[in-house]
N, CA, C and O of each residue as an XYZ file, in Angstrom:
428
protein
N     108.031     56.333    146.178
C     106.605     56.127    146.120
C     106.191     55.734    144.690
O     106.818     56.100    143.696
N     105.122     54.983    144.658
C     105.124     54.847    143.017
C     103.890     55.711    142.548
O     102.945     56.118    143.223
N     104.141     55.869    141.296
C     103.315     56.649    140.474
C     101.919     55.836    139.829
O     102.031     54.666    139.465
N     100.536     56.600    139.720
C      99.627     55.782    139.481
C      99.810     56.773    137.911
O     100.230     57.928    137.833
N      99.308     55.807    136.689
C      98.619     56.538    135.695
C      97.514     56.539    135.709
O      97.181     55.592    136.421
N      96.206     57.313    135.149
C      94.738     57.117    135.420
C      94.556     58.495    134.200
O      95.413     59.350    133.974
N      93.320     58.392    133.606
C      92.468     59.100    133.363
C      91.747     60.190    134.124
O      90.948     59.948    135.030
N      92.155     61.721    133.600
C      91.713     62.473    134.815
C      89.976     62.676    134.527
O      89.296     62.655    133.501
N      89.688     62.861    135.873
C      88.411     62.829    136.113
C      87.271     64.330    136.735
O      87.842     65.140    137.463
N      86.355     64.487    136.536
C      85.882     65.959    137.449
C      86.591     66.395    138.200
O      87.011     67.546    138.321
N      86.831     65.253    138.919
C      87.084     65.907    140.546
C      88.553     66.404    140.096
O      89.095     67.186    140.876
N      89.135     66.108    139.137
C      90.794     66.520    138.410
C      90.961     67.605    138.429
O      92.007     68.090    138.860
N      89.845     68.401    137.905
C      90.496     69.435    137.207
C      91.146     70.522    137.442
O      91.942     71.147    136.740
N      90.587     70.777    138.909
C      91.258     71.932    139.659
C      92.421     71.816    139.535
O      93.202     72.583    138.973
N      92.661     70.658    140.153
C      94.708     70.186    140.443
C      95.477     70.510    139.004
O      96.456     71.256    138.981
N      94.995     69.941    137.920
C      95.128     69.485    136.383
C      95.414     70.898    136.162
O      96.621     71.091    136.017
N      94.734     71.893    136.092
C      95.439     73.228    135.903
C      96.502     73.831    136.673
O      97.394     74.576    136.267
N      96.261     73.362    137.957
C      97.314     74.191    139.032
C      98.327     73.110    138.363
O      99.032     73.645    137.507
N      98.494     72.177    138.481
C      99.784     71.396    137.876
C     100.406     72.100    136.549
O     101.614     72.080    136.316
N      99.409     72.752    135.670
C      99.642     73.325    134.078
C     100.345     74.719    134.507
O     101.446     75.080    134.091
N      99.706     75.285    135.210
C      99.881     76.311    135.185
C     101.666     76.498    135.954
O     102.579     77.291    135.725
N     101.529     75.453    136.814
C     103.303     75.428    137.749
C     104.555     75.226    137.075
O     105.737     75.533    137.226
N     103.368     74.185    135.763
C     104.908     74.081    135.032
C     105.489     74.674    134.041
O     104.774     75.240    133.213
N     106.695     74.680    133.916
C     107.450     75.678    133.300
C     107.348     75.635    131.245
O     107.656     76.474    130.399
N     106.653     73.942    131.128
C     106.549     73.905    129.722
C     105.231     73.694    129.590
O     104.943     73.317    128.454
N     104.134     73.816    130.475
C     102.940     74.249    130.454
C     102.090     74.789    129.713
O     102.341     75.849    130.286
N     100.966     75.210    128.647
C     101.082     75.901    128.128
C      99.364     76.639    128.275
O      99.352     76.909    129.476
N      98.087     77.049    127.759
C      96.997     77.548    127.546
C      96.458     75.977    126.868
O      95.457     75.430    127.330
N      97.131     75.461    125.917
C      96.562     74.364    125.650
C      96.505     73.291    126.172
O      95.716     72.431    125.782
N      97.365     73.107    127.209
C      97.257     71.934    128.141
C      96.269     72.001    129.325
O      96.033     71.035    130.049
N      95.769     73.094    129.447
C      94.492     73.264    130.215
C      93.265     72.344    130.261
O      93.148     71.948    129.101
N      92.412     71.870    130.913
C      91.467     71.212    131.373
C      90.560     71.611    130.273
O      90.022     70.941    129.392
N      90.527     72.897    130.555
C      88.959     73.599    129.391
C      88.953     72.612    128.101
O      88.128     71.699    128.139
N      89.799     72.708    126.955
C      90.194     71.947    125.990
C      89.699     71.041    125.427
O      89.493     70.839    124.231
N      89.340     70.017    127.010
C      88.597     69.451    126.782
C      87.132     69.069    126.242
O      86.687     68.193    125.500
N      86.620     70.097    126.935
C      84.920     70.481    127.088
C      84.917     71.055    125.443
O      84.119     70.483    124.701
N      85.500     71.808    125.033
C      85.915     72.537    123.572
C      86.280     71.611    122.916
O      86.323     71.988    121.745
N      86.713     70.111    123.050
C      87.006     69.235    121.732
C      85.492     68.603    122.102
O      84.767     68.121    121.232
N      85.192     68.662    123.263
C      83.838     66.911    123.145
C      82.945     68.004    122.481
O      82.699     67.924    121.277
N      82.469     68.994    123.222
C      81.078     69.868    122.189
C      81.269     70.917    121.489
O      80.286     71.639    121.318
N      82.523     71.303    120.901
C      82.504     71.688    119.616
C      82.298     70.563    118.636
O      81.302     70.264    117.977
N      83.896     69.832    118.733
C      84.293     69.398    117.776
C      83.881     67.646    117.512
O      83.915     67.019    116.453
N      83.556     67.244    118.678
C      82.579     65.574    118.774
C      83.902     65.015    118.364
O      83.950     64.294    117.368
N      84.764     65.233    118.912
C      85.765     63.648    119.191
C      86.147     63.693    120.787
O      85.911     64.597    121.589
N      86.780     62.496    120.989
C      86.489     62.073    121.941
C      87.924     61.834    123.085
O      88.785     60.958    123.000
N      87.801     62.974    124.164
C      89.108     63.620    124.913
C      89.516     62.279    126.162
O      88.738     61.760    126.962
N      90.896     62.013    125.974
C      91.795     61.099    126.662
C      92.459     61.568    127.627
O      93.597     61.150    127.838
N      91.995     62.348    128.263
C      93.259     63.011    129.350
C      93.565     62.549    130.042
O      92.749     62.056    130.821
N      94.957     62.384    130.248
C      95.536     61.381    131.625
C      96.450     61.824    131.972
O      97.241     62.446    131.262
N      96.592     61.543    133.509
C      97.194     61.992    134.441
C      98.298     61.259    135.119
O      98.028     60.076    134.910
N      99.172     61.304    135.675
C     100.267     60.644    136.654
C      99.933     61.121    137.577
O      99.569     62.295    137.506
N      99.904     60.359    138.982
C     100.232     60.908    140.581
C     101.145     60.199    141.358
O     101.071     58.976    141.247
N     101.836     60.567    141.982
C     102.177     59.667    143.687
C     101.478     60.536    144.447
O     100.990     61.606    144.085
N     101.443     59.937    145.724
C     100.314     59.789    146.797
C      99.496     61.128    146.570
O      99.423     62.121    147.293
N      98.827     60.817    145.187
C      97.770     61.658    145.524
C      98.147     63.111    144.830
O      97.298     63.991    144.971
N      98.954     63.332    144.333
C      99.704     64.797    143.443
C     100.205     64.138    142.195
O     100.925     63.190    141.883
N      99.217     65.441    141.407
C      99.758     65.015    140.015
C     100.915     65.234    139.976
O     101.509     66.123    140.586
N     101.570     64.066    138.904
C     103.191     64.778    138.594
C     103.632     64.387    136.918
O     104.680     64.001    136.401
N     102.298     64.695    136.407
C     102.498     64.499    134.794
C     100.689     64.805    134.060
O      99.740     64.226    134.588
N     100.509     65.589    133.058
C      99.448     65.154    132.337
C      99.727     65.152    130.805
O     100.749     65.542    130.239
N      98.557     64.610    130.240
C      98.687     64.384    128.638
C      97.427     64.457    128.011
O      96.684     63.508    127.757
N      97.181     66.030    127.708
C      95.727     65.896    126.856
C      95.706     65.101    125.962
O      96.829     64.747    125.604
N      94.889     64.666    125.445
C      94.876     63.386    124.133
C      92.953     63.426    123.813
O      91.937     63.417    124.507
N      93.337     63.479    122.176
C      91.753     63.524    121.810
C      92.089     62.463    120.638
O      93.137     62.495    119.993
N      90.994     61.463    120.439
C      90.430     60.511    119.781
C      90.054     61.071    118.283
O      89.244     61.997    118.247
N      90.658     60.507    116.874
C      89.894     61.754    116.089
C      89.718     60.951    115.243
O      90.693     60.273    114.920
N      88.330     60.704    114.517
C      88.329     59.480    113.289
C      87.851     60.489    112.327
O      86.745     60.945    112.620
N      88.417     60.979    111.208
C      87.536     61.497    109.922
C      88.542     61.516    108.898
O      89.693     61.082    108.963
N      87.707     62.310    107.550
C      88.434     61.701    106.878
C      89.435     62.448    106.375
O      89.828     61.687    105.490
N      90.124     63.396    106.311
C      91.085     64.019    106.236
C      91.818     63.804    107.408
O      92.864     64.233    106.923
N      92.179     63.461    108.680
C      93.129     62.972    109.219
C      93.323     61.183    109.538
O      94.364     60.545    109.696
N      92.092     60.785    109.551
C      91.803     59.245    109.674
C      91.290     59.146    110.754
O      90.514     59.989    111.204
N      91.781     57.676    111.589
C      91.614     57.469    112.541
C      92.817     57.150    113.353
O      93.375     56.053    113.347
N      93.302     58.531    114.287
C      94.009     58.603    114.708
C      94.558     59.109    116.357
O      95.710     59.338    115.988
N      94.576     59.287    117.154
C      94.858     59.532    118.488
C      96.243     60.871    118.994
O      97.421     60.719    119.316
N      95.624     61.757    118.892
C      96.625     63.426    118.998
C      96.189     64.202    120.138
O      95.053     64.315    120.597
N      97.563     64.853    120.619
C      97.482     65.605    121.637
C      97.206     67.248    121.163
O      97.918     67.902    120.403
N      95.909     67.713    121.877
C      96.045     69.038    121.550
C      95.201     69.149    120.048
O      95.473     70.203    119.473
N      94.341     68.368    119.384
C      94.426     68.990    117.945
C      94.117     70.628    117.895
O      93.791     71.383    118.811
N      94.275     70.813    116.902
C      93.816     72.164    116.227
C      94.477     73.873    117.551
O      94.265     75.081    117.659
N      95.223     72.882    118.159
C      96.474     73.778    118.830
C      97.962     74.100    118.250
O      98.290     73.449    117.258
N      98.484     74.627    118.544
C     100.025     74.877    118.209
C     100.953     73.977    119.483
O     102.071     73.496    119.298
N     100.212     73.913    120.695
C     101.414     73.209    121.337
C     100.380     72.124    122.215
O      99.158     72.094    122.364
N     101.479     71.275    122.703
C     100.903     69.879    123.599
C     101.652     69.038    123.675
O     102.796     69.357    123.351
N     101.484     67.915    124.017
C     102.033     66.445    124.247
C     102.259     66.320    125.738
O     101.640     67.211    126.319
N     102.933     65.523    126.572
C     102.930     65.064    127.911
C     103.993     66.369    128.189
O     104.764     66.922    127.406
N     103.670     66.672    129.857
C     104.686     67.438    130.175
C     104.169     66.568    132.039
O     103.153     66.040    132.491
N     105.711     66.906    132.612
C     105.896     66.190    133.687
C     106.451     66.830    134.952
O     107.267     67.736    134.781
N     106.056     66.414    136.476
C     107.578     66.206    137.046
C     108.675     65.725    137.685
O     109.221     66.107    138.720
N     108.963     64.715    136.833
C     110.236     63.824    136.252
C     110.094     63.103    135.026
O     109.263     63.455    134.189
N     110.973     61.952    134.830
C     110.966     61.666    133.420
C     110.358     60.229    133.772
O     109.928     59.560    132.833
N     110.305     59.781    134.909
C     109.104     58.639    135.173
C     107.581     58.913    134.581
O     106.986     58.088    133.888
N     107.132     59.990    134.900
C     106.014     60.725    134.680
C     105.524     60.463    133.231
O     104.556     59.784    132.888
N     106.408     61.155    132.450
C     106.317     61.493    131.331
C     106.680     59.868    130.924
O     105.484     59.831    130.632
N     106.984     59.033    130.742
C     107.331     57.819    130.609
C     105.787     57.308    130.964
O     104.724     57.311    130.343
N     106.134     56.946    132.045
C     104.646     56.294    131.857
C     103.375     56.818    131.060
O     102.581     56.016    130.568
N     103.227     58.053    130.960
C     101.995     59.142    129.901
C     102.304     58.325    128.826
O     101.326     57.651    128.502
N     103.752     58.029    127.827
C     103.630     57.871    126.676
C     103.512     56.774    126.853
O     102.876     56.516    125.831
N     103.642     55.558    127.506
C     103.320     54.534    127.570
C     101.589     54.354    127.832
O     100.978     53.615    127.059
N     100.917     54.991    128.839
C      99.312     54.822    128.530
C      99.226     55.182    127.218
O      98.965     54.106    126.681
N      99.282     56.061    126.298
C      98.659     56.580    125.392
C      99.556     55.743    124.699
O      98.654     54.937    124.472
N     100.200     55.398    124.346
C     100.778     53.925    122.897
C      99.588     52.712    123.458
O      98.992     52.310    122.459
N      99.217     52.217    124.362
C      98.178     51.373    124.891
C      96.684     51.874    124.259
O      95.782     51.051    124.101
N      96.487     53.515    123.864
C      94.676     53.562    123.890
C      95.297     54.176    122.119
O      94.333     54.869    121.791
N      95.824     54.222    121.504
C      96.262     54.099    120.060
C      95.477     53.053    119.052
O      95.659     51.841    118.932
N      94.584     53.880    118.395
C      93.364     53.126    117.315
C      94.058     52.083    116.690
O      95.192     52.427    116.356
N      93.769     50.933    116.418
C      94.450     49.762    115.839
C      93.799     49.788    114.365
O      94.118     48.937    113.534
């Protein structure tokens, strides 16, 4: 079956945790919330994306947008966490994640 990448959306989030929470390298920071906590705390701007086949996630990748001036303008998973980056399940998954996010990477 093939895998879609997409940007997760409202209707995500339920799944987006049950997916976090199943997996084994999963962590508190790969959680959905994270999000809501980088856009109105911190005003940069959250990339989360998702992998599915028919319809089940099988990969996500928090990602926040960050322009200032002590880090620049730059594109990171997780800031101001200890853990993150894509976690999957398979290595298609995770493949395609790092491939969207090298695509939305500030030029």
């Amino acid at each position: 079956m093939t895998i879609n990448c997409r940007p997760a959306e409202a209707r995500d989030e339920r799944a987006w945790d049950e997916f976090v929470l199943a997996h084994p390298q999963g962590t508190f920071f790969h959680r959905i919330a994270w999000r809501h906590v980088i856009r109105e705390a911190f005003r940069h701007t959250p990339h989360y994306l998702l992998t599915e086949r028919d319809g089940a996630i099988t990969g996500v990748l928090p990602l926040v947008h960050m322009k200032t001036r002590l880090f620049g303008n730059s594109l990171v998973s997780s800031p101001f966490c200890v853990y993150g980056g894509p976690i999957g399940a398979d290595a298609e998954s995770v493949t395609m994640l790092g491939e969207a996010a090298a695509a939305l990477m500030p030029r």
